[in-house]
FIMI-662625 format. One record per residue (C-alpha): residue in three letters; x, y, z. Coordinates in steps of 0.2 Angstrom, whole numbers, plus 5000, padded with zeros to 4 digits. Example, Ala and Ser with C-alpha at 12.3 -4.5 7.8 and 13.67 -1.06 7.14 Angstrom:
<sites>
<resn = ALA; c1 = 5062; c2 = 4978; c3 = 5039> .
<resn = SER; c1 = 5068; c2 = 4995; c3 = 5036> .
</sites>
This chain:
<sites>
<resn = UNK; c1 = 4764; c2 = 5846; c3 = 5643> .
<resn = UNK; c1 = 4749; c2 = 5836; c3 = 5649> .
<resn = UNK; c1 = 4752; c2 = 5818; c3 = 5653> .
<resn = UNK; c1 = 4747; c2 = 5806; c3 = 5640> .
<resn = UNK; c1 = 4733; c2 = 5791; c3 = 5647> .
<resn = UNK; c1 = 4746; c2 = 5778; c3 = 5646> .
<resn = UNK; c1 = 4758; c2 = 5787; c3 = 5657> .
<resn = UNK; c1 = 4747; c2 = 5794; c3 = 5670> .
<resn = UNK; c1 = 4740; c2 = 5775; c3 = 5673> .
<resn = UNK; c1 = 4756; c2 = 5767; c3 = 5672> .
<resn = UNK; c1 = 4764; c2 = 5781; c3 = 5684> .
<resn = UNK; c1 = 4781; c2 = 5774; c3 = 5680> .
<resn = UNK; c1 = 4778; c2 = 5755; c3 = 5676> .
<resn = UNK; c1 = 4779; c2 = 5751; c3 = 5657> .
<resn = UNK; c1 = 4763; c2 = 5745; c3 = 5649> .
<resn = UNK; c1 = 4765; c2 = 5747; c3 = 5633> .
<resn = UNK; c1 = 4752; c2 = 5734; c3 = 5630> .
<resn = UNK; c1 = 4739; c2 = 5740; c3 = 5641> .
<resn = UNK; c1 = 4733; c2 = 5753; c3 = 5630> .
<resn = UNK; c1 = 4722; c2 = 5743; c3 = 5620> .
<resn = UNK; c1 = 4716; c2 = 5736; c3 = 5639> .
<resn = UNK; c1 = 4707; c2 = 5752; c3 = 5647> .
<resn = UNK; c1 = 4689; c2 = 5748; c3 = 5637> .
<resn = UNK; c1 = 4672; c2 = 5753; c3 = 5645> .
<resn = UNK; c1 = 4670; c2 = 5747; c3 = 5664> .
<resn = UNK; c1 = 4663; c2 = 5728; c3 = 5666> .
<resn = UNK; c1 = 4657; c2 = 5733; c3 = 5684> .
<resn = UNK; c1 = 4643; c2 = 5720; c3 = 5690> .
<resn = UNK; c1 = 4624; c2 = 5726; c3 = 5690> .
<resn = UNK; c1 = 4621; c2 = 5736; c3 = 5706> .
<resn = UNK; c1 = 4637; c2 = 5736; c3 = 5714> .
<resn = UNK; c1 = 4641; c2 = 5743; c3 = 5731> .
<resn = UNK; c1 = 4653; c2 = 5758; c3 = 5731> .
<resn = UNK; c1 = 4668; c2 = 5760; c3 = 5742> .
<resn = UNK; c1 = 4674; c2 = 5778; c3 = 5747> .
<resn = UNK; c1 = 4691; c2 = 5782; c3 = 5753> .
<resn = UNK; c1 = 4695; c2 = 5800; c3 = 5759> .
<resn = UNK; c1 = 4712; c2 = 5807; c3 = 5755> .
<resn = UNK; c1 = 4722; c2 = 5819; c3 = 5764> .
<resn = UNK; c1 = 4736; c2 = 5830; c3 = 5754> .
<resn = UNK; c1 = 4750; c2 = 5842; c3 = 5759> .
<resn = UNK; c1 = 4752; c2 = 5852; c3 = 5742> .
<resn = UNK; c1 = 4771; c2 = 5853; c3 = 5739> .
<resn = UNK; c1 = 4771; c2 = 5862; c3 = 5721> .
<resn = UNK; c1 = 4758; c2 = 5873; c3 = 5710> .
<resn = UNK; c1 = 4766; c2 = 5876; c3 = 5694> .
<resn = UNK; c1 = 4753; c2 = 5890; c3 = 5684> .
<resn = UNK; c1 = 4766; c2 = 5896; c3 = 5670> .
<resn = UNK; c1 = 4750; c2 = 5906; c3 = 5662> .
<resn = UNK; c1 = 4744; c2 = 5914; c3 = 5678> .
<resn = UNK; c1 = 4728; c2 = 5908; c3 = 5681> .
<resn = UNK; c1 = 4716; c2 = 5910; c3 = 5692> .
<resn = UNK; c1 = 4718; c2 = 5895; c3 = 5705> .
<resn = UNK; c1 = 4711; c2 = 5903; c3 = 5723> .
<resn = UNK; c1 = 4725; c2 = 5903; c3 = 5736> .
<resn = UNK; c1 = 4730; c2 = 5885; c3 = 5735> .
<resn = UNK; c1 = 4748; c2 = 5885; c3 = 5738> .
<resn = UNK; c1 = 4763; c2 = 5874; c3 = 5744> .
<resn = UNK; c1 = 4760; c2 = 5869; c3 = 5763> .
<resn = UNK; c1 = 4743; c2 = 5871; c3 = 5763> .
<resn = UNK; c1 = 4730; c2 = 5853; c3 = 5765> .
<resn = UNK; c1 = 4720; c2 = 5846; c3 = 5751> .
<resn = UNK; c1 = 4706; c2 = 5835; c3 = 5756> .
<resn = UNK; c1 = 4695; c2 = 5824; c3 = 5747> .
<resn = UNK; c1 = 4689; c2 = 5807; c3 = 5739> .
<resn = UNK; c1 = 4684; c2 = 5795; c3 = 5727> .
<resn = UNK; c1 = 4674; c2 = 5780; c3 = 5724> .
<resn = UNK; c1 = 4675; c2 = 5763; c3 = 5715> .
<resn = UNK; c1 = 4668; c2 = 5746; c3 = 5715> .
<resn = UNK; c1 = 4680; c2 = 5735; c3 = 5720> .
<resn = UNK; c1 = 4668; c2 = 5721; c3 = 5712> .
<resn = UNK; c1 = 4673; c2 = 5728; c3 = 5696> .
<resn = UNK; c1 = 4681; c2 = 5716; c3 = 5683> .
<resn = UNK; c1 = 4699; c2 = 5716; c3 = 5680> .
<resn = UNK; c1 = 4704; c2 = 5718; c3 = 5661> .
<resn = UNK; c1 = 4720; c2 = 5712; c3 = 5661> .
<resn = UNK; c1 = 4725; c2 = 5698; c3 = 5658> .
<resn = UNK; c1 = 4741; c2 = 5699; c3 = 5665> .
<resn = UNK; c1 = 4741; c2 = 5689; c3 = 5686> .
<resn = UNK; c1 = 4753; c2 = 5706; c3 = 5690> .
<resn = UNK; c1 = 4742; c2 = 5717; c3 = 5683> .
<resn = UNK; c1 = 4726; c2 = 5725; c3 = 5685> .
<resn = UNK; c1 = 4715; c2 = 5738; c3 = 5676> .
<resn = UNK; c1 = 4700; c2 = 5741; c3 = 5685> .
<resn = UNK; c1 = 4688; c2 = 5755; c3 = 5672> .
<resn = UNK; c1 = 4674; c2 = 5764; c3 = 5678> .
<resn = UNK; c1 = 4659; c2 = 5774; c3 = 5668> .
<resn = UNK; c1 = 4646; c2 = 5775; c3 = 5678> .
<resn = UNK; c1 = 4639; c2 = 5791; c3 = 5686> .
<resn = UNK; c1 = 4643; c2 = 5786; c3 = 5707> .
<resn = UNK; c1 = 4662; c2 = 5783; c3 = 5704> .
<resn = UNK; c1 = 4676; c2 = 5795; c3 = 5703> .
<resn = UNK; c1 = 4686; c2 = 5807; c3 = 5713> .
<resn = UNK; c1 = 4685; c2 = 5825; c3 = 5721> .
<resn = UNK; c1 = 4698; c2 = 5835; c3 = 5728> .
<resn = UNK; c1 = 4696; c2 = 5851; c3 = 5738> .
<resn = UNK; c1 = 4710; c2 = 5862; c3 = 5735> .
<resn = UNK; c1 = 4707; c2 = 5879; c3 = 5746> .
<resn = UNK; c1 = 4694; c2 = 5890; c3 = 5738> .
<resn = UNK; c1 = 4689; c2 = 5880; c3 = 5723> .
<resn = UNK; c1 = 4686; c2 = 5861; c3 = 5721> .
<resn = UNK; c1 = 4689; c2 = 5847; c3 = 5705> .
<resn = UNK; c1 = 4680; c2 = 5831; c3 = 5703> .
<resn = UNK; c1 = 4677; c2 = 5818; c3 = 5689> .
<resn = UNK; c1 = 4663; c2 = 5826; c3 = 5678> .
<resn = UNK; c1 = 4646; c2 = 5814; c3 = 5681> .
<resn = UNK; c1 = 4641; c2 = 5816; c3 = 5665> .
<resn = UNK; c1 = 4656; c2 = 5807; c3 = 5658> .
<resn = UNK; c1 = 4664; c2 = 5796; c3 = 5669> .
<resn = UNK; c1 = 4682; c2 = 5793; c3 = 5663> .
<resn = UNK; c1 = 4689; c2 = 5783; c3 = 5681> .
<resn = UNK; c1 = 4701; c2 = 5771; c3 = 5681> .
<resn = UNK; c1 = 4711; c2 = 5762; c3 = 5695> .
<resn = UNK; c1 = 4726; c2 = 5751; c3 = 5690> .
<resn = UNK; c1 = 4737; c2 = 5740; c3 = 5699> .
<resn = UNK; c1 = 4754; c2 = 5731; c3 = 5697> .
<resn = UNK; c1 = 4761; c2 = 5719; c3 = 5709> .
<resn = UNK; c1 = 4780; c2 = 5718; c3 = 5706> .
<resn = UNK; c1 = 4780; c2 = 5722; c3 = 5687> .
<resn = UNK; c1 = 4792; c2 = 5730; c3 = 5679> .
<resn = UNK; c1 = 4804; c2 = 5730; c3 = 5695> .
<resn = UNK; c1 = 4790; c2 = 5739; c3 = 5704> .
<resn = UNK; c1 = 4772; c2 = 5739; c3 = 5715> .
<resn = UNK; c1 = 4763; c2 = 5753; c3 = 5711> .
<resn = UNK; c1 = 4744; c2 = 5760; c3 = 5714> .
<resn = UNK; c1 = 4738; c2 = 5773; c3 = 5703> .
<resn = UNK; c1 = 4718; c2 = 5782; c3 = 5702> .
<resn = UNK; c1 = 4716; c2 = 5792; c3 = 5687> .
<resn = UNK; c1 = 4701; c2 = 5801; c3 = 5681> .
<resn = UNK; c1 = 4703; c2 = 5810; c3 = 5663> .
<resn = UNK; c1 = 4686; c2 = 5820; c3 = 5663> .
<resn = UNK; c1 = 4685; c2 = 5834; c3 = 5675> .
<resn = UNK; c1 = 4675; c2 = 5848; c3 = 5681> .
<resn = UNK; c1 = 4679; c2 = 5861; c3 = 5693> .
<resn = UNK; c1 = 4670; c2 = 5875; c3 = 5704> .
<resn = UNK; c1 = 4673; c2 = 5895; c3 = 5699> .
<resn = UNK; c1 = 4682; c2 = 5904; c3 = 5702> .
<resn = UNK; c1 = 4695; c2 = 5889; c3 = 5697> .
<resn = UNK; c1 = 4700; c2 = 5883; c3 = 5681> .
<resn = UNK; c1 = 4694; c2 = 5866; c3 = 5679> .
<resn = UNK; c1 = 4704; c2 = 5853; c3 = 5677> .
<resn = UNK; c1 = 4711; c2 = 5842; c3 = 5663> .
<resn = UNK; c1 = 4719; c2 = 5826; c3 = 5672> .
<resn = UNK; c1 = 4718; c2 = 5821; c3 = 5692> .
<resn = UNK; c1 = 4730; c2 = 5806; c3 = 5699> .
<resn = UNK; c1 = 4734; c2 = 5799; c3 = 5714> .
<resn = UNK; c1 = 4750; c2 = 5784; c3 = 5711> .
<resn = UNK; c1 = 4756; c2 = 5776; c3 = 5724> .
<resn = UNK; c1 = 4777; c2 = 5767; c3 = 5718> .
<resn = UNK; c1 = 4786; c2 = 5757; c3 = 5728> .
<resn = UNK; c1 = 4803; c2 = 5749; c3 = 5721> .
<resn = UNK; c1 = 4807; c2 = 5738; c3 = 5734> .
<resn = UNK; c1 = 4791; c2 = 5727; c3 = 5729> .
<resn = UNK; c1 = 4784; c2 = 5726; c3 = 5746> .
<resn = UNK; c1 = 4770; c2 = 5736; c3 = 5748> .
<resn = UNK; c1 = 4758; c2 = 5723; c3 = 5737> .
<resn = UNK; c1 = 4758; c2 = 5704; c3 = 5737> .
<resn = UNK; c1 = 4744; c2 = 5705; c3 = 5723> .
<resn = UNK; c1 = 4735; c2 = 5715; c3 = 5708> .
<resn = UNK; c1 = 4718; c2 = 5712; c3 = 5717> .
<resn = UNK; c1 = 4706; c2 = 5726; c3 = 5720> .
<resn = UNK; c1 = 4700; c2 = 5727; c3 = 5737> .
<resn = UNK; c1 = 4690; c2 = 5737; c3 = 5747> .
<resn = UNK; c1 = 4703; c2 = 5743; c3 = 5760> .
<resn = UNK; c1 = 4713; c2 = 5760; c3 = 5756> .
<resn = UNK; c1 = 4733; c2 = 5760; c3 = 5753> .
<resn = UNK; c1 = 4742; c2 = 5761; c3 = 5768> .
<resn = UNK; c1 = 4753; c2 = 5777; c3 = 5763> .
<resn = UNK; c1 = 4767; c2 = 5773; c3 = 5773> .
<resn = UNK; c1 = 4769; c2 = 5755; c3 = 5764> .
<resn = UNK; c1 = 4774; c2 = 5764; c3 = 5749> .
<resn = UNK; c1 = 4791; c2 = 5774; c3 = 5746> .
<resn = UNK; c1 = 4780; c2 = 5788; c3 = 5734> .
<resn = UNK; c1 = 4762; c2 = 5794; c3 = 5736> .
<resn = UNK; c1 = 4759; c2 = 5808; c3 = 5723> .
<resn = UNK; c1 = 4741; c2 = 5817; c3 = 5721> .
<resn = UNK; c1 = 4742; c2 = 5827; c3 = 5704> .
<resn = UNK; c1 = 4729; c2 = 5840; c3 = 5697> .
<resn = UNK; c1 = 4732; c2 = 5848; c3 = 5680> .
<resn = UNK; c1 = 4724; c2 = 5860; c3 = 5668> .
<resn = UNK; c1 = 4718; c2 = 5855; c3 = 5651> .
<resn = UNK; c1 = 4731; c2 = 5858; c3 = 5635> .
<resn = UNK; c1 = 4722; c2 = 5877; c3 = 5634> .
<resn = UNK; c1 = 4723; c2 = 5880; c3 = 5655> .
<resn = UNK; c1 = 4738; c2 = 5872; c3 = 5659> .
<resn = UNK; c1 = 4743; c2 = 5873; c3 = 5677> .
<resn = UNK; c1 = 4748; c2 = 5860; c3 = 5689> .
<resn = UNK; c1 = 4746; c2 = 5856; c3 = 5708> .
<resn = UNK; c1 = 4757; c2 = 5843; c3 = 5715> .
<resn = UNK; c1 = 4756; c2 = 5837; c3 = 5733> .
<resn = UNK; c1 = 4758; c2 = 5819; c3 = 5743> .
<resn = UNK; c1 = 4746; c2 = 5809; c3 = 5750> .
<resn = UNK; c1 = 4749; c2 = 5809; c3 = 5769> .
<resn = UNK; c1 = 4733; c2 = 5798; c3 = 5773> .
<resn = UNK; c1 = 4720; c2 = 5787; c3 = 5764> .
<resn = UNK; c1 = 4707; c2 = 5780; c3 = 5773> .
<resn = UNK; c1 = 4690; c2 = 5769; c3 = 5770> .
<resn = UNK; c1 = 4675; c2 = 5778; c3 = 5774> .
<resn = UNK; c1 = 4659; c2 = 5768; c3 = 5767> .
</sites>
């Protein structure tokens, strides 16, 4: 049930190649950080195995963040394509999702942003982080996403990282994800109404 690494960073563009691509980060030494907040109406929890998840529930707001370097080397080496990996301990996202919380687990940073500039007959915008944590009395969780797709091609004019947030309504689709591991699985589903730079 859980997604596989090539289809969460994808989030419907076809990279077959790119699988061999997402190596450890090549951020430069000392590289500034850029945080962008996120705020998320949850529109579906799907928890077939009745766990304990709080009181999160469909209508109610998720807030949170992440952080990157945008001075972080893109490893792909295709021009509409671009896989931006980060390891390090500063970088990663967080999500407060009512009475519990998720964030990529600092002690093993797994965080990768990748961007596709009309590939595949689509822009897309994707932030994935595979190693998570979570506060009790919640779950944990296994995979966290935020892709952004747009099919009419608009919403990008390049595969550059920069330091500004996506402008939500540029893009047709802006879905923030949070799942269980393979042994926990639930899933929280919601769209991003607002992204915003905030250092």
């Amino acid at each position: 049930m859980r997604k596989s690494r090539l289809v969460v960073l994808t989030v419907g563009v076809s990279l077959l190649a790119s699988v061999g691509l997402l190596a450890p980060s090549s951020a430069v030494a000392k590289p500034k950080g850029v945080t962008i907040s996120l705020t998320a109406v949850v529109d579906i929890v799907d928890n077939p195995n009745g766990l304990t998840l709080g009181d999160i529930a469909p209508g109610d707001v998720i807030t949170g963040s992440y952080t990157y370097n945008p001075q972080t080397k893109d490893i792909s080496p295709l021009n509409e394509f671009g896989a931006y990996p980060h390891n390090e301990t500063r970088y990663g996202i967080q999500l407060n999702l009512g009475s519990f919380s998720v964030q990529t687990d600092p002690a093993n940073v797994d965080f990768q942003i990748a961007i596709a500039n009309n590939f595949d007959g689509s822009d897309s915008y994707s932030v994935v982080s595979f190693n998570n944590v979570g506060t009790e009395p919640g779950p944990g969780a296994g995979i966290i996403s935020w892709g952004l797709t747009d099919p009419t091609q608009t919403a990008l004019s390049n595969a550059a990282l920069t330091k500004k947030a996506p402008l939500v309504s540029s893009w047709q689709s802006s879905q923030l994800e949070v799942e269980g591991r393979d042994d926990a699985f639930y899933r929280i589903r919601s769209h991003v109404t607002q992204a915003v730079e905030v250092a």
